[in-house]
Structure formats: structure tokens, C-alpha cells
C-alpha positions in Angstrom: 10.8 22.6 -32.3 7.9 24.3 -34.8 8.7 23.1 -38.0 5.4 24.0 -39.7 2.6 25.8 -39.2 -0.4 26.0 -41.7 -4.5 25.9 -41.6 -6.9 23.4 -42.5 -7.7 23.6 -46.1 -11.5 24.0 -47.1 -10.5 20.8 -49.9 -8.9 18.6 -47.0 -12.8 18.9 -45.1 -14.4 15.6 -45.6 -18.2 14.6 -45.6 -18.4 14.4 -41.6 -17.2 18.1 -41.8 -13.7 18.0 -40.3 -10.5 17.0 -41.6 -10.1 13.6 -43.6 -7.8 11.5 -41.8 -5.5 11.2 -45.6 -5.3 15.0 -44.8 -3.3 14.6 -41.5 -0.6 12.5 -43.3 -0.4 15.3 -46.2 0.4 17.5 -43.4 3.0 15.6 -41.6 4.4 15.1 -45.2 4.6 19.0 -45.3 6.5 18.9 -42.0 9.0 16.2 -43.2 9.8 19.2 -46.5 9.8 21.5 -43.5 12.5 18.9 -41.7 14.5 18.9 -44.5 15.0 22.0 -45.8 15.8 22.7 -42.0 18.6 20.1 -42.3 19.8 21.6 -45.5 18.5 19.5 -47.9 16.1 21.8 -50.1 16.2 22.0 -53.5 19.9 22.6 -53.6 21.3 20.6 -50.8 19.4 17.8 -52.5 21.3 18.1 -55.8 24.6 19.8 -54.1 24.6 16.7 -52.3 22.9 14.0 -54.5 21.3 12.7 -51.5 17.4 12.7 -50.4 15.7 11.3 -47.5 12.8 8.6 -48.1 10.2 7.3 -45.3 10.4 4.0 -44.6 7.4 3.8 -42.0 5.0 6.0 -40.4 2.4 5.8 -37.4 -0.2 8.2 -37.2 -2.4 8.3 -34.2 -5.9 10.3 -34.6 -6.2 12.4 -30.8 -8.8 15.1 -32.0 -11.0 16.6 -35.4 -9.3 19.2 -36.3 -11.5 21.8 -39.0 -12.1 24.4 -41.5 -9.3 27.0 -41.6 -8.0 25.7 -37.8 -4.8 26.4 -37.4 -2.4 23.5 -37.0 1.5 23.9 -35.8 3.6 20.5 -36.1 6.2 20.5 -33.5 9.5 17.8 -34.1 11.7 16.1 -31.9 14.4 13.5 -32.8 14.3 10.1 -30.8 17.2 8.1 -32.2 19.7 8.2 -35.2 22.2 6.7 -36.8 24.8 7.6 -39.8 21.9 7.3 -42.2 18.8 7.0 -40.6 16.5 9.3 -38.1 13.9 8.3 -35.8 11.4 11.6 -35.6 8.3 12.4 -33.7 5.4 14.9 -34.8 2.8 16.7 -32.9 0.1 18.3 -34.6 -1.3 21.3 -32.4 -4.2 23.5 -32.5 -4.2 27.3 -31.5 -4.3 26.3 -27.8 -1.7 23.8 -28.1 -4.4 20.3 -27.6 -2.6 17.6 -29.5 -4.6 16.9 -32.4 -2.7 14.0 -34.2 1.0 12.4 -33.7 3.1 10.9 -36.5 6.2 9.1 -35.5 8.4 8.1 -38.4 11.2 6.6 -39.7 13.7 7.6 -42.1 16.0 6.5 -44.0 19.0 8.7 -46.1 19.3 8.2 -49.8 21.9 8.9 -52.3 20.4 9.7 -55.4 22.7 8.2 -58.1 22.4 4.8 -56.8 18.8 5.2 -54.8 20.5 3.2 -52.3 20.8 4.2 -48.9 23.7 5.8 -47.6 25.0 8.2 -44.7 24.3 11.9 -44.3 26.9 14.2 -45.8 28.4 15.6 -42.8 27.1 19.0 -43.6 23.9 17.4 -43.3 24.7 15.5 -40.1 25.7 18.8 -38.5 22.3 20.4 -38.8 21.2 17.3 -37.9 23.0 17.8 -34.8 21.7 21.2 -33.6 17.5 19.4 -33.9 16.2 18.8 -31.0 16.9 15.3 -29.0 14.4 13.6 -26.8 16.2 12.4 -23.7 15.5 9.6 -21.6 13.3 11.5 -19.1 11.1 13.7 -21.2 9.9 11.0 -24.3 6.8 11.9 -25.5 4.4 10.0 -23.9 2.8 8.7 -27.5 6.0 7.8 -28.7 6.5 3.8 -29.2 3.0 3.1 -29.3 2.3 -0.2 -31.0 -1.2 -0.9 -32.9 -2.9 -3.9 -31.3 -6.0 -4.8 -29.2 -5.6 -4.3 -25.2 -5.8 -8.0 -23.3 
């Protein structure tokens, strides 16, 4: 599913003339506000429902340089859930769809008032429903990916 789509920035262009690597997670942070408003948690599904979503841990693998004004489209797809938590995979894509960057992310539901976690109102967990759900046989392939040295 497109969640976002956006251009590289002329201020997110470092010194080696393509897109510093902080840059990629500010756009994969963009998607997540994308994700949420999706799920109905703007601005007012946040305080309607005095509940958030926080990220508890992120892995962001580099594929290609992306550049000046390209334009970037982050695709979603949900790997796993629970009551409060979602397991979500990015792709970031250039205009002829070569994966540029993936993000794959954890996160975790938050009530507000206490800033403890807590399960997804169930209108939230009904959008959450209708997202996109890898299956067995089509997982990305860069999903599960674990940083480490080959032996």
C-alpha cells in the first residue's frame, strides 16, 4: 500500500551530493504520520482517543542514493500484530519502482494519560484490520534481516 509519496529535499542533500542517510529515517518517520492518520489516529483520533503510537525499534537498510528533488513513494505492509503492538515494513521507491531504502519497525500503542502502553481502541484496530497483511508466501524478501558480519 502507498502511504507516502514526497521528493528529496535540496536541505536533506549531504556533502557527497545525495541524500544523507538521517534523511531516509525523517522520511520513514513521515510514512509512520502517514500510517497513522491512515489508522485514524491524526490529530483528533489522537486526543478522541487519548492514545498515540511510539516506535520502539527500527532497521533501516541503505539499497541505493537517492537525490535532489527524486521522487520517493514509501510503500507499507503489516507483518505481525498484536492487541497493542504492530510489526510494519517500509519500502522506499524511486520513479521506476528500484528499492532505494527499507525500514522495518516496531511499534508499540500508547495511551496518553498514563504513557503506558495499552491496546488499540477497537476503532483503531478496525482500520488496522483493512492494512495490508504479508502472508506466509509473499514476505518481503528484506524483512528479518539481522545486522551482523557473514561467517
Amino acid at each position: 500500500m502507498r502511504i507516502l509519496e514526497t521528493r528529496v529535499a535540496p536541505e536533506w542533500v549531504d556533502y557527497n551530493g545525495h541524500m544523507n542517510d538521517a534523511e531516509y529515517a525523517r522520511v520513514f518517520s513521515l510514512a509512520l504520520e502517514a500510517l497513522m492518520d491512515a489508522i485514524g489516529l491524526d490529530k483528533k483520533g489522537r486526543d478522541q482517543h487519548a492514545y498515540t503510537i511510539y516506535t520502539l525499534e527500527t532497521h533501516l537498510c541503505y539499497r541505493r542514493e537517492a537525490y535532489e528533488n527524486q521522487s520517493l513513494g514509501i510503500n507499507i505492509i503489516l507483518l505481525d500484530r498484536d492487541t497493542k503492538r504492530l510489526h510494519v515494513f517500509m519500502e522506499m521507491l524511486d520513479e521506476h519502482n528500484q528499492c532505494l531504502a527499507t525500514s522495518e519497525q516496531m511499534l508499540m500503542g500508547i495511551a496518553t494519560v498514563s504513557g503506558r502502553p495499552a491496546a488499540f481502541p477497537t476503532a483503531i484496530t478496525e482500520h488496522i484490520a483493512r492494512l495490508p497483511h504479508a502472508q506466509a508466501e509473499n514476505w518481503p524478501a528484506l524483512a528479518g534481516r539481522k545486522v551482523g558480519l557473514s561467517r
